[in-house]
Z-matrix of the N, CA and C atoms (Angstrom, degrees):
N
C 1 1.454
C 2 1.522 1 108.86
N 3 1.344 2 126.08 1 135.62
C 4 1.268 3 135.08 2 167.06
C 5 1.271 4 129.04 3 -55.86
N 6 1.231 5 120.98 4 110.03
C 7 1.642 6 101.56 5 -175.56
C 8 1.779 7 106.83 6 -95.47
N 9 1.326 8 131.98 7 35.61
C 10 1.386 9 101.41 8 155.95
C 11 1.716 10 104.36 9 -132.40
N 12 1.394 11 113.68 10 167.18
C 13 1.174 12 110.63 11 -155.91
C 14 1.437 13 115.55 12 -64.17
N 15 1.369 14 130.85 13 -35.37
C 16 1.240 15 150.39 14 -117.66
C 17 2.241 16 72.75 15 -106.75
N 18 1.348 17 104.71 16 -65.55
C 19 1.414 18 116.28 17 162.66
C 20 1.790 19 121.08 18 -4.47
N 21 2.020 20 98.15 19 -73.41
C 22 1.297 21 141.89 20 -147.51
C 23 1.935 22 77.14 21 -86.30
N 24 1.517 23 136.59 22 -75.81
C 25 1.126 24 125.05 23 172.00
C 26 1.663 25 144.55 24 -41.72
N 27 1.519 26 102.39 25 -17.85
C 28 1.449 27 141.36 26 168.19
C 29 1.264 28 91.39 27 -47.44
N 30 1.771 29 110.99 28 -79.51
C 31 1.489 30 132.62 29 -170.82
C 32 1.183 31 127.35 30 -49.10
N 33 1.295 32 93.55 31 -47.45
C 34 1.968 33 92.00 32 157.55
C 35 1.355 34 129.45 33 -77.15
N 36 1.231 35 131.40 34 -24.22
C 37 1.257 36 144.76 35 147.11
C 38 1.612 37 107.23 36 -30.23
N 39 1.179 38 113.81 37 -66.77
C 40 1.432 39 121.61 38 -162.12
C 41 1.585 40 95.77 39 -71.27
N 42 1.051 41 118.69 40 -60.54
C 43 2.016 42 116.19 41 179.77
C 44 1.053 43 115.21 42 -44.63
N 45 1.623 44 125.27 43 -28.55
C 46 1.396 45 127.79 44 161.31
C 47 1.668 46 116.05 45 -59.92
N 48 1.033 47 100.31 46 -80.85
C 49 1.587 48 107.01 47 164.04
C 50 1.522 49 120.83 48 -26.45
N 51 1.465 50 112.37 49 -46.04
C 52 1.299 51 106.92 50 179.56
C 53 1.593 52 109.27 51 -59.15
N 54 1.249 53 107.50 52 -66.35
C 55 1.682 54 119.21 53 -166.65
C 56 1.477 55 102.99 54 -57.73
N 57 1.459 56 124.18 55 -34.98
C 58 1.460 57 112.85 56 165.18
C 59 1.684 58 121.17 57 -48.21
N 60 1.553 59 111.16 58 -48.54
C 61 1.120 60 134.88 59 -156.50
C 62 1.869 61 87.53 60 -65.36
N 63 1.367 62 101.87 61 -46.40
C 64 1.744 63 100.46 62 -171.40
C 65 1.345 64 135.81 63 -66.91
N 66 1.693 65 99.80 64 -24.20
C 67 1.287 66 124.79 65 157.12
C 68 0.931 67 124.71 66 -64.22
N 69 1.713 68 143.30 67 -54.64
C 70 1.153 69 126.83 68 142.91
C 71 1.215 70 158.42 69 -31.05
N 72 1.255 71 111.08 70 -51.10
C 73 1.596 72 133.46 71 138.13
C 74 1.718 73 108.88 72 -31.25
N 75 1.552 74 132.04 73 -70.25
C 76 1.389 75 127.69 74 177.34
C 77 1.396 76 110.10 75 -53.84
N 78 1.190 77 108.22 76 -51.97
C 79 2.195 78 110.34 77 -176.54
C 80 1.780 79 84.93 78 -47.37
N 81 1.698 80 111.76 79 -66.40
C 82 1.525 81 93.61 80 -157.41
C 83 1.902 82 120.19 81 -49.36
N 84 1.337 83 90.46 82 -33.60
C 85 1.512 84 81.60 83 176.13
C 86 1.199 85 131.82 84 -78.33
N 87 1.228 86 97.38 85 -43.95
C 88 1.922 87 88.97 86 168.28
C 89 1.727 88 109.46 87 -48.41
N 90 1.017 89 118.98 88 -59.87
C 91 1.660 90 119.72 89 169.57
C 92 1.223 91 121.88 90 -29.56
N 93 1.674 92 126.11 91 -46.72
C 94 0.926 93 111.83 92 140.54
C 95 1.285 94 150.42 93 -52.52
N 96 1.277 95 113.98 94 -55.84
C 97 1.553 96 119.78 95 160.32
C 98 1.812 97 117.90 96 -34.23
N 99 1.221 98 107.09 97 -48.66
C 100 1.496 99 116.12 98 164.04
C 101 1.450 100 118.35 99 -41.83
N 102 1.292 101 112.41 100 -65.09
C 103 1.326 102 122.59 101 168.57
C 104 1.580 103 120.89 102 -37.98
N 105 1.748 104 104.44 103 -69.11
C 106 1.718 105 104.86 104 174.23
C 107 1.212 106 122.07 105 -42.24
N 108 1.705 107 129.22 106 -45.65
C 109 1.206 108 152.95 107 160.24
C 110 1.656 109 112.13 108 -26.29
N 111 1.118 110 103.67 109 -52.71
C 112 1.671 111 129.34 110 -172.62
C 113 1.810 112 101.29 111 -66.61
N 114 1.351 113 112.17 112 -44.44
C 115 1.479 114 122.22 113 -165.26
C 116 1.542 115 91.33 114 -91.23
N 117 1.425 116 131.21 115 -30.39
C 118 1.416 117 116.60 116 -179.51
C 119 1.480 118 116.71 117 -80.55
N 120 1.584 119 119.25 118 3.96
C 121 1.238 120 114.07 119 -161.54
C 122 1.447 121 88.12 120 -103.67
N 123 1.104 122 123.83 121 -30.55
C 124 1.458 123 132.09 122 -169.16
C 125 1.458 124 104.91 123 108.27
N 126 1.388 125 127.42 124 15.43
C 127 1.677 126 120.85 125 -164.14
C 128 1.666 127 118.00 126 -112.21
N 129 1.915 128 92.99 127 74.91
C 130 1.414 129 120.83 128 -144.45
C 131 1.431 130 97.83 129 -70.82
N 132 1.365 131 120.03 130 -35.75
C 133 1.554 132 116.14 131 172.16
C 134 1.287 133 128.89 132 -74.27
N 135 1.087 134 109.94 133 -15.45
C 136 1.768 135 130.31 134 168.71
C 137 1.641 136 91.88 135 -71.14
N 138 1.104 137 111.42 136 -68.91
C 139 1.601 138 118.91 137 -170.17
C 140 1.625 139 126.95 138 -46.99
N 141 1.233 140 98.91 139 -45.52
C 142 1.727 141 125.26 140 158.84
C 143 1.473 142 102.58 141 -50.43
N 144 1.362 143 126.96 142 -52.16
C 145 1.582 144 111.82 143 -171.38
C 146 0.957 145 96.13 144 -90.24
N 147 1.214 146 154.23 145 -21.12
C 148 1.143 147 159.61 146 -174.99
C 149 1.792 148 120.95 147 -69.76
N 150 1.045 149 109.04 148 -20.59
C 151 1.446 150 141.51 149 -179.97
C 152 1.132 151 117.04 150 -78.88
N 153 1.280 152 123.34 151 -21.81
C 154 1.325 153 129.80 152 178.41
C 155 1.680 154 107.46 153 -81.41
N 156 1.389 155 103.21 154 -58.01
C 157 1.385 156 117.17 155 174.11
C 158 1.317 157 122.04 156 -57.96
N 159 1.219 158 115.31 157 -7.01
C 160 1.749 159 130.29 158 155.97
C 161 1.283 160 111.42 159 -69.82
N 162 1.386 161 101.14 160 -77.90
C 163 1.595 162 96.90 161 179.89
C 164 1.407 163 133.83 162 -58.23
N 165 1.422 164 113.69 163 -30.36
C 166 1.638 165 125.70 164 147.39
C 167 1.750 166 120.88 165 -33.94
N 168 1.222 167 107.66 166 -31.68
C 169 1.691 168 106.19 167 -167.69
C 170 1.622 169 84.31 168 -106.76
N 171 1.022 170 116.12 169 -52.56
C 172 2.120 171 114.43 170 -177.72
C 173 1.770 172 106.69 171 -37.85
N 174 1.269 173 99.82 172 -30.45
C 175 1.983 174 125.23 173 -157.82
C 176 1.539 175 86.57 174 -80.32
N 177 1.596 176 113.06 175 -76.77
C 178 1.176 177 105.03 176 -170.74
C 179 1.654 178 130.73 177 -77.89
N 180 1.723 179 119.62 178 8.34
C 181 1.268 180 118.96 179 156.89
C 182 1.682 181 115.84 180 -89.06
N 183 1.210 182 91.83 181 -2.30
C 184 1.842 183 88.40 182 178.70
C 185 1.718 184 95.80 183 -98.15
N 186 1.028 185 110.74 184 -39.45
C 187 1.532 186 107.09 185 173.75
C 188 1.424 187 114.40 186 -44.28
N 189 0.679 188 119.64 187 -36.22
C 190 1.939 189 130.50 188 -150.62
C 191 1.666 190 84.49 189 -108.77
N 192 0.721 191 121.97 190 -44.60
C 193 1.742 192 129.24 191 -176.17
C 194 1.893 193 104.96 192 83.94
N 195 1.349 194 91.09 193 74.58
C 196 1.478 195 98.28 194 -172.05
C 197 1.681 196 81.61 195 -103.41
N 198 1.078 197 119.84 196 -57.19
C 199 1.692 198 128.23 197 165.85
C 200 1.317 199 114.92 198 -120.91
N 201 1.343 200 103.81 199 176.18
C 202 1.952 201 116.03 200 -151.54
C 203 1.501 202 88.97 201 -81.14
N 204 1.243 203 128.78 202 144.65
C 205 1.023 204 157.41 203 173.39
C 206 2.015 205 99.28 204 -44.24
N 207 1.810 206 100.12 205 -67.34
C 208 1.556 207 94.93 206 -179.71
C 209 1.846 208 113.33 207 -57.74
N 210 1.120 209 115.38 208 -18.89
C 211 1.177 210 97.20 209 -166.69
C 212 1.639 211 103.84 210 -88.01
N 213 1.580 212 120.00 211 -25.87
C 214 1.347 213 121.18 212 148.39
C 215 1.679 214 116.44 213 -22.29
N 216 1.129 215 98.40 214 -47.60
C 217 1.688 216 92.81 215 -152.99
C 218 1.145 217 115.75 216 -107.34
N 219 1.557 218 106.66 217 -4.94
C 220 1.782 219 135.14 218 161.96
C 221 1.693 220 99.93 219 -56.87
N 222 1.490 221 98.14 220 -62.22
C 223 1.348 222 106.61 221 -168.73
C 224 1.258 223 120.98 222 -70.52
N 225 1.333 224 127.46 223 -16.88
C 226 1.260 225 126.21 224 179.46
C 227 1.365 226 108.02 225 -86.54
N 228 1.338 227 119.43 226 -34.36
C 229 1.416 228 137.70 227 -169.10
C 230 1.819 229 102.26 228 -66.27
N 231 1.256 230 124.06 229 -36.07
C 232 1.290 231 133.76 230 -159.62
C 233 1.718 232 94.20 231 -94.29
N 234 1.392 233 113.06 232 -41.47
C 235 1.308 234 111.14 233 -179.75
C 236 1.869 235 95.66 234 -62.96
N 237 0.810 236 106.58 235 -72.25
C 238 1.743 237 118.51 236 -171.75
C 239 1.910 238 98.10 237 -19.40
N 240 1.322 239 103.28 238 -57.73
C 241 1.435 240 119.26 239 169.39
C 242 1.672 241 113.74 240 -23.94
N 243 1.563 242 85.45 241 -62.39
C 244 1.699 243 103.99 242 -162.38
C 245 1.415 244 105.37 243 -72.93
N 246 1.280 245 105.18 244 -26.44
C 247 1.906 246 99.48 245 159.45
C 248 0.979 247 128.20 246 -85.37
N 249 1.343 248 134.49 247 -41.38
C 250 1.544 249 127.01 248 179.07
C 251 1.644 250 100.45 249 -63.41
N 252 1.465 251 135.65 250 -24.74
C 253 1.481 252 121.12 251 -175.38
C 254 1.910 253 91.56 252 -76.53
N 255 0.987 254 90.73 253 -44.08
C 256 1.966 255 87.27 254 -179.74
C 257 1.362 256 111.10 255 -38.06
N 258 1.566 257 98.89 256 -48.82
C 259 1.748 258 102.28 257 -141.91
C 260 1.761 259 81.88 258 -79.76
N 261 1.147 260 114.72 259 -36.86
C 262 1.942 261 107.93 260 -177.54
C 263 1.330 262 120.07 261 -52.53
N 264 1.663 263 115.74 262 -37.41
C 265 1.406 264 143.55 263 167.55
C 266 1.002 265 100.99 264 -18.15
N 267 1.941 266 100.79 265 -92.44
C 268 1.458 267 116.70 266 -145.34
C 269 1.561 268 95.84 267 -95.25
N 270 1.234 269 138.98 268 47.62
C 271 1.619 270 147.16 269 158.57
C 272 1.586 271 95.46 270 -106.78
């Protein structure tokens, strides 16, 4: 344990941050998971609006630097993928 204050406020600082950091991270994934879900059902127009609100939460954990910015845009980029092969699919 730290004995000076500046230390002792550090620590709570960071436990905040952490559990924020984890919450975001879980919303993003379930959101994702939501999404894949959406493309396996075939419910391509659901998925299309739905897509936005992906990349919206990918946007704002790279902002905040909950995760790296490239891997933000990896992941959105690959999803984007996984819809346009959908949306070619079922046409």
């Amino acid at each position: 344990m730290p004995h000076r204050h500046c230390a002792l406020k550090q620590l709570r600082k960071d436990k905040k941050r952490r559990l924020r950091n984890l919450r975001i991270k879980q919303d993003l994934k379930k959101t994702i998971k939501e999404f894949q879900a959406l493309l396996k059902s075939n419910s391509i127009e659901k998925a299309k609006s739905f897509f936005s609100k992906v990349c919206s939460k990918l946007d704002k954990a790279a902002k905040k630097r909950v995760i790296h910015p490239n891997k933000a845009h990896r992941l959105s980029s690959r999803l984007c993928l996984k819809l346009n092969k959908a949306t070619i699919q079922s046409s």
